[in-house]
C-alpha positions in Angstrom: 16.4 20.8 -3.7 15.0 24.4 -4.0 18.1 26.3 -4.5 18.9 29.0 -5.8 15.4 30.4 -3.8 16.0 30.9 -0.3 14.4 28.6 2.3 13.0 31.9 3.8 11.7 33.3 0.5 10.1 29.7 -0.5 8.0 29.6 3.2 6.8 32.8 3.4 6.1 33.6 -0.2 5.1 30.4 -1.9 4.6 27.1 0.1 0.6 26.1 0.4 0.2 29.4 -1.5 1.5 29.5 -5.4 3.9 28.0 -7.6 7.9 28.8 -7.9 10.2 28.1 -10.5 13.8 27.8 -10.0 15.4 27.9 -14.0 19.3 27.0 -12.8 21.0 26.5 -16.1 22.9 23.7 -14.8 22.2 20.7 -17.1 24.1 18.5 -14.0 22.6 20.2 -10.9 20.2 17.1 -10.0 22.9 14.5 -11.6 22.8 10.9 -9.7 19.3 11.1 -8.5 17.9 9.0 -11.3 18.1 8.3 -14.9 16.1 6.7 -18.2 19.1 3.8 -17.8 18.3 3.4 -13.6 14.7 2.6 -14.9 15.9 -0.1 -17.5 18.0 -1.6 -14.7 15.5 -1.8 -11.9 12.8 -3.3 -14.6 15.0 -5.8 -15.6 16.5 -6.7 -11.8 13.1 -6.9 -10.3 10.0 -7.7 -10.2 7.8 -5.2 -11.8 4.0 -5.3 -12.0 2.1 -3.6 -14.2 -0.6 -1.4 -12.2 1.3 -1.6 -9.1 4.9 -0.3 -9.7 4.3 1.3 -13.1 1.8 2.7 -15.8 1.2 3.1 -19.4 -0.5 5.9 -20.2 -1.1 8.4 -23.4 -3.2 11.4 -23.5 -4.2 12.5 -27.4 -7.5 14.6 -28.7 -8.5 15.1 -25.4 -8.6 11.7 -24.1 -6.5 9.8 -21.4 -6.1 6.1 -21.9 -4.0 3.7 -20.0 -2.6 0.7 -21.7 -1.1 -1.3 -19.0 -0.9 -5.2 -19.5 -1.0 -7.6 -17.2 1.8 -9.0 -15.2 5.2 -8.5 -14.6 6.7 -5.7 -16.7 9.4 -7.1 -19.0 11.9 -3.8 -20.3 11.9 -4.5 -24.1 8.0 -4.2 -23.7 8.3 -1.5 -21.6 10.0 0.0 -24.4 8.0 -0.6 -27.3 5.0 1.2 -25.9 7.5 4.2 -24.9 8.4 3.8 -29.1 4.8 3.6 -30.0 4.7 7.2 -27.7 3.3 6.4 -24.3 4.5 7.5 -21.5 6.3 5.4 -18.4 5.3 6.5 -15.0 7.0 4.4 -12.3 5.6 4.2 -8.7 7.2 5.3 -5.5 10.7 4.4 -7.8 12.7 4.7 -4.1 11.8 1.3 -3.4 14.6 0.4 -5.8 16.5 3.1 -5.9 19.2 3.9 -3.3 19.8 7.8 -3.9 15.7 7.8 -4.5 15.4 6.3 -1.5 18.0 8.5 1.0 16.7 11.6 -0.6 13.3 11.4 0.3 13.9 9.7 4.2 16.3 13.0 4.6 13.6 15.3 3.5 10.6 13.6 5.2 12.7 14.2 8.7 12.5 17.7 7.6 8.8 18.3 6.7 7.8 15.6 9.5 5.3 13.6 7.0 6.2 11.1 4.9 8.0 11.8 1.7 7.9 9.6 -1.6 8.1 10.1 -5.4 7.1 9.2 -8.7 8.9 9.0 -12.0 7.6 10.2 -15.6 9.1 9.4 -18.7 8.1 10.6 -21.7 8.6 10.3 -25.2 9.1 13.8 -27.9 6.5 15.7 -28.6 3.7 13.6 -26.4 1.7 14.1 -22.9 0.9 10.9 -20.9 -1.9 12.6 -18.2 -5.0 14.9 -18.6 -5.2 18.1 -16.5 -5.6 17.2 -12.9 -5.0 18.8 -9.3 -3.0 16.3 -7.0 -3.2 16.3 -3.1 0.0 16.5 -2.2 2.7 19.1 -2.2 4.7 18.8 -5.2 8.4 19.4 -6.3 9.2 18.5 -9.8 12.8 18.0 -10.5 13.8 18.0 -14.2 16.3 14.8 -14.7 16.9 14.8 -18.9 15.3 16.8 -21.3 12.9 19.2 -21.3 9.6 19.4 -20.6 6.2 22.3 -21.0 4.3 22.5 -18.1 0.6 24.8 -17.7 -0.9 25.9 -14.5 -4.2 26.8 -13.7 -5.9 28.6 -10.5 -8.3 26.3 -8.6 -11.9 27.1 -9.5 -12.8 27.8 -7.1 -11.9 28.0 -3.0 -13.0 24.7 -2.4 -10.1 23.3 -4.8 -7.5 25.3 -2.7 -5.6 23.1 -0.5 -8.1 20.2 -1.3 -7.9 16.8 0.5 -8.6 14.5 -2.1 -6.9 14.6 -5.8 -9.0 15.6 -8.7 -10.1 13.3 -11.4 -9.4 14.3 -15.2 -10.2 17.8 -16.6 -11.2 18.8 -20.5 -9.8 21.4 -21.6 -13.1 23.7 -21.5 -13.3 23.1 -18.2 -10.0 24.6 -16.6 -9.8 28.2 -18.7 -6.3 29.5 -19.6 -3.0 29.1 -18.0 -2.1 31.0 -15.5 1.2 30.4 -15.6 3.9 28.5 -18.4 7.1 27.6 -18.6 9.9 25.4 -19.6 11.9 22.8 -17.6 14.6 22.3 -18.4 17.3 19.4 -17.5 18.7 20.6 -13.4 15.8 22.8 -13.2 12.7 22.6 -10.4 9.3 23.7 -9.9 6.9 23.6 -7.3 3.2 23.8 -7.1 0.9 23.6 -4.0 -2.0 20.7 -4.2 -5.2 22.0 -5.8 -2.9 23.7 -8.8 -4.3 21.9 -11.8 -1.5 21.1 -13.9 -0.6 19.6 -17.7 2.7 19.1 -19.2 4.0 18.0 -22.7 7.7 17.1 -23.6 8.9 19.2 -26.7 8.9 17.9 -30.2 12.9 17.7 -30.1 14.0 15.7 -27.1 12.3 13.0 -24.2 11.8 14.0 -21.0 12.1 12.5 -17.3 11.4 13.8 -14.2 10.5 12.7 -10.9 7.9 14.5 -8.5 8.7 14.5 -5.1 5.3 14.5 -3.0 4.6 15.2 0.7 2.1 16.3 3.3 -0.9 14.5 1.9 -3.5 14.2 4.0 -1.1 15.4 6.8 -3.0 18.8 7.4 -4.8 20.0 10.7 -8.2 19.1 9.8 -6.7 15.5 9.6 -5.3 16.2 12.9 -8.5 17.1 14.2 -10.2 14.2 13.2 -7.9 12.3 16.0 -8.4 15.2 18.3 -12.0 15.7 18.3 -13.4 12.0 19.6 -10.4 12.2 22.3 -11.7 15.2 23.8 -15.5 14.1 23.4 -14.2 10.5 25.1 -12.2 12.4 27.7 -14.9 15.3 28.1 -17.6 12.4 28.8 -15.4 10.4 31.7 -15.1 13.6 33.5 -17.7 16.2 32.6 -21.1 15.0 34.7 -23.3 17.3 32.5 -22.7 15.8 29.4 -23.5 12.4 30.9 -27.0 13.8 31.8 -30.2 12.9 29.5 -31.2 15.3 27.1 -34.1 17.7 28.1 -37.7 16.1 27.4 -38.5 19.5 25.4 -34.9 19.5 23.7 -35.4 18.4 20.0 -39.1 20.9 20.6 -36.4 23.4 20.8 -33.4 22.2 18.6 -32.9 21.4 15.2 -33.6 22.7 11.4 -37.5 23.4 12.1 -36.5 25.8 14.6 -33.4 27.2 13.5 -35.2 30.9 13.1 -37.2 30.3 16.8 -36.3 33.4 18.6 -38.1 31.9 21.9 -36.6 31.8 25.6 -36.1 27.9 26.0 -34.3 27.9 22.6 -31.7 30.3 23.8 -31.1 28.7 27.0 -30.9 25.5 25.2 -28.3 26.8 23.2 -26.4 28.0 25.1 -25.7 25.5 27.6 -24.8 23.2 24.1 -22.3 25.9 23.6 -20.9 26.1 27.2 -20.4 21.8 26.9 -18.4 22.3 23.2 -16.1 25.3 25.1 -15.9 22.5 28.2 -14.7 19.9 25.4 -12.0 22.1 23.3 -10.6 23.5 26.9 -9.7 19.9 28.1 -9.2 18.4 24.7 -5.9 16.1 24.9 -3.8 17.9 22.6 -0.5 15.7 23.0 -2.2 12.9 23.3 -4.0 12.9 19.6 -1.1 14.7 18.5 1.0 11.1 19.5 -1.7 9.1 18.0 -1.5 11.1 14.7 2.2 11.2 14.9 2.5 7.0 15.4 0.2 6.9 11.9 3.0 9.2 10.3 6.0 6.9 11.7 4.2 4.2 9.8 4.1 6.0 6.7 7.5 6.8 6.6 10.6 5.0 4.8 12.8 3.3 7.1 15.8 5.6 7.2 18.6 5.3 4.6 21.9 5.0 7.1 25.5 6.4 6.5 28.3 3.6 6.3 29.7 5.5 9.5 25.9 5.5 10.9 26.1 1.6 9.9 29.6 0.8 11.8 27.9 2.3 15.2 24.6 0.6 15.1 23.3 -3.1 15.0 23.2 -3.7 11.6 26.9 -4.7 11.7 27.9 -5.2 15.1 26.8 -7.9 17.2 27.1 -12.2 16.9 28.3 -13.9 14.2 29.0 -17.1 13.0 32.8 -17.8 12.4 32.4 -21.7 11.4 32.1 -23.5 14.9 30.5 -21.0 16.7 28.8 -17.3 17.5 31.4 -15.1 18.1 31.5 -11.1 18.8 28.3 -10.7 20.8 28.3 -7.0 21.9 26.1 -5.7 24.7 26.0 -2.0 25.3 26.8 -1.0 28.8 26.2 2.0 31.0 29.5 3.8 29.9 28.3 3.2 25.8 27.4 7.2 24.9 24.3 6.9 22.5 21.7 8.8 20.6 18.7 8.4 18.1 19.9 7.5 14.8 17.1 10.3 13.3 14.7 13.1 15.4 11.6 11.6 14.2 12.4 8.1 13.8 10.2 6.7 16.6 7.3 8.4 18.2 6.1 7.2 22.6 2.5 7.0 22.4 1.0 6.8 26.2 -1.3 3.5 26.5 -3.4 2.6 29.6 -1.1 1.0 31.7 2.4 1.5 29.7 3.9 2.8 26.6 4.5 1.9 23.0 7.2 3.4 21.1 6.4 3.4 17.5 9.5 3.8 15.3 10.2 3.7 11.9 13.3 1.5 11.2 11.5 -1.2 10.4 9.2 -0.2 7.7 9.4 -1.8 4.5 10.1 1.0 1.4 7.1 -0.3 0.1 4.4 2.0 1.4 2.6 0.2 4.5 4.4 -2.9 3.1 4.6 -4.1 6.7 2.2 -3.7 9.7 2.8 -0.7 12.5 6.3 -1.7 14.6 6.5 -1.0 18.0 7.6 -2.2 21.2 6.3 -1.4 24.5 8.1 0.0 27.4 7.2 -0.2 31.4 6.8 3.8 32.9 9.9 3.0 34.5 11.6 3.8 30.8 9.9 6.9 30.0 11.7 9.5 31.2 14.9 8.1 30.1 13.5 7.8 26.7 12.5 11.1 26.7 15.6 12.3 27.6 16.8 10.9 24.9 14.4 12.4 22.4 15.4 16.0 23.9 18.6 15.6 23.6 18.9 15.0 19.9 21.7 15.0 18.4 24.0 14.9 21.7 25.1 11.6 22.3 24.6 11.0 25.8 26.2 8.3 28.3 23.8 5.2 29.3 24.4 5.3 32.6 23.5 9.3 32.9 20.2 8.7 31.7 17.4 9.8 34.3 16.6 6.9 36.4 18.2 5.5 39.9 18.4 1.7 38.4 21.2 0.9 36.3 19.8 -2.4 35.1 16.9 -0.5 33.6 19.1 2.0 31.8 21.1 -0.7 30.2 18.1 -2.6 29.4 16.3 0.2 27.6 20.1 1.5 25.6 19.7 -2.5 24.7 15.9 -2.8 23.7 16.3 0.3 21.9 19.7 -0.5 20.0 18.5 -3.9 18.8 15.5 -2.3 17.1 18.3 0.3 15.2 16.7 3.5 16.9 19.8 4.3 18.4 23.5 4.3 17.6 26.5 4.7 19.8 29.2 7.2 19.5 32.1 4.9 18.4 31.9 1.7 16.5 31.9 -1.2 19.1 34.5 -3.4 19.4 34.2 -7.0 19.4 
């Protein structure tokens, strides 16, 4: 996606820090990802809503205006707006689109956060948004045509790396560009969230382009928030000070009326308060929030996109089948079956208080959160063949090898965990 820049080069010099342009002269470089015709198909073949799956949208004199209507979107309307000069923006487009749709589930196994996209067409010589800043990382990939885009510095430092997107800017408000260019069709850009950002097509061609989001709200402050009431929870159960009343002279001594006191008690209030939050952070359960935050990620994520060589060694076509006048081909894996996990992050074991749930991903609708969390729980007895499993990744390892001193257990797990297409064998099964 970045090329020509090295992976190195991008990390170091621009990610979370400034914008990078990549200018490739190769009109086909980002070929068969998506097109203006791709859009026309999936409108007509599917259900469309206005709102939901795609806006409407112009921006003229200074003024953003959305003109969505209500309902399904039908294409010939579609495409008298996009005549009349408005721009198309379609939503998370890899629900319908299959090369959408593998290349955002292979990169969100690389940044480990969930991965998704949005598509913007728009007609010669127009601009469909106001300045904004978004709240995601962003990587704009330049389909057909050609398009001017403007970047501005944050404002200030509380707009750098923000949480939450922006809403819209005038003109007055964001100062000059510090940085312009042209996209052109196979090129790619990439801005960190908090860069406000405009772009117009030119007055002599269209332009589409999809921007490929991730890491939104997926940053350790977030992580924190999960962190923080585990360790007070934890802290509480076993720390017998903090269980203790407060001091009858403690609010005497602590709070905004006596924040310049400079008196004895006030100290020594302080800094026992102190010693408790060091007591708190040195047994805060790191892993622990870390698998709770990680579950909430699982369930962001697209299900993955599978290989037709992953699809021949998993569940999705081996297995029963009816053959007129009966199932036929039932296929249960045994210990001698070698396996592995179809993806490294495609199910995450959160500890419970008594067992464990394995969250996992293959499930997921493509429609974000379309579906509720999926997971199945496991006995202890599971766990450390599971996470043998997880640490051998990618090595396909023999059922029967897997930690444990009962068989029946190892073929029952290789089972649960097949059926649920977390894991594939080495060869195709035969029936």
């Amino acid at each position: 996606m970045i090329l020509p820049i090295p992976l190195d080069t991008f990390f170091n010099l621009s990610w979370e820090r400034k914008p990078i342009l990549a200018q490739r002269r190769s009109s086909s470089y980002n070929n068969g990802l998506f097109s203006s015709h791709d859009l026309d198909r999936i409108v007509r073949e599917n259900y469309i809503e206005y709102s939901v799956n795609l806006d409407v949208t112009t921006y003229e004199n200074g003024v953003r205006e959305t003109h969505n209507a209500e309902g399904r979107v039908l294409a010939s309307v579609m495409w008298d707006y996009y005549q009349n000069g408005c721009s198309i923006r379609m939503l998370n487009p890899q629900t319908y689109s299959e090369s959408l749709w593998k290349f955002c589930s292979l990169l969100q196994e690389y940044f480990g956060s969930f991965v998704g996209c949005n598509m913007y067409l728009t007609p010669p010589g127009t601009q469909g948004f106001a300045p904004h800043f978004d709240d995601i990382e962003a990587f704009v990939l330049q389909l057909e045509g050609k398009k001017k885009w403007r970047f501005y510095n944050p404002r200030d430092d509380s707009e750098i790396l923000p949480e939450y997107s922006s809403g819209n800017f005038n003109q007055n408000e964001i100062g000059k560009p510090s940085f312009e260019f042209v996209l052109e069709q196979g090129d790619f850009a990439y801005f960190p969230r908090g860069t406000i950002h405009q772009a117009q097509s030119l007055p002599d061609c269209h332009s589409l382009h999809i921007t490929v989001s991730t890491c939104q709200l997926h940053s350790f402050g977030k992580y924190f928030e999960k962190l923080l009431p585990m360790a007070i929870r934890s802290a509480f159960k076993n720390n017998l000070g903090l269980r203790k009343s407060l001091p009858p002279d403690f609010f005497a001594n602590i709070g905004g009326i006596h924040a310049d006191s400079k008196n004895a008690r006030r100290k020594q209030l302080t800094t026992e308060v102190k010693q408790f939050l060091k007591d708190i952070i040195d047994d805060a359960p790191i892993d622990e929030a870390a698998d709770l935050f990680a579950a909430g990620v699982i369930h962001d994520y697209l299900p993955p996109c599978h290989t037709q060589e992953e699809r021949n060694c998993m569940i999705f076509t081996t297995g029963g089948r009816w053959n007129g006048s009966g199932v036929v081909s039932c296929v249960t894996l045994n210990e001698d079956n070698r396996i592995k996990l179809v993806r490294r992050e495609v199910a995450r074991l959160v500890k419970g208080d008594s067992n464990y749930q394995l969250h996992f991903s293959t499930e997921n609708s493509k429609v974000y959160h379309g579906y509720q969390p999926q997971f199945i729980e496991l006995p202890c007895e599971m766990i450390d063949a599971v996470k043998y499993l997880f640490n051998s990744y990618p090595d396909y390892k023999r059922v029967g090898d897997l930690p444990g001193s009962d068989k029946d257990i190892k073929v029952d797990l290789a089972n649960v965990l097949y059926e649920k297409g977390i894991i594939m064998t080495q060869f195709p099964i035969s029936r």
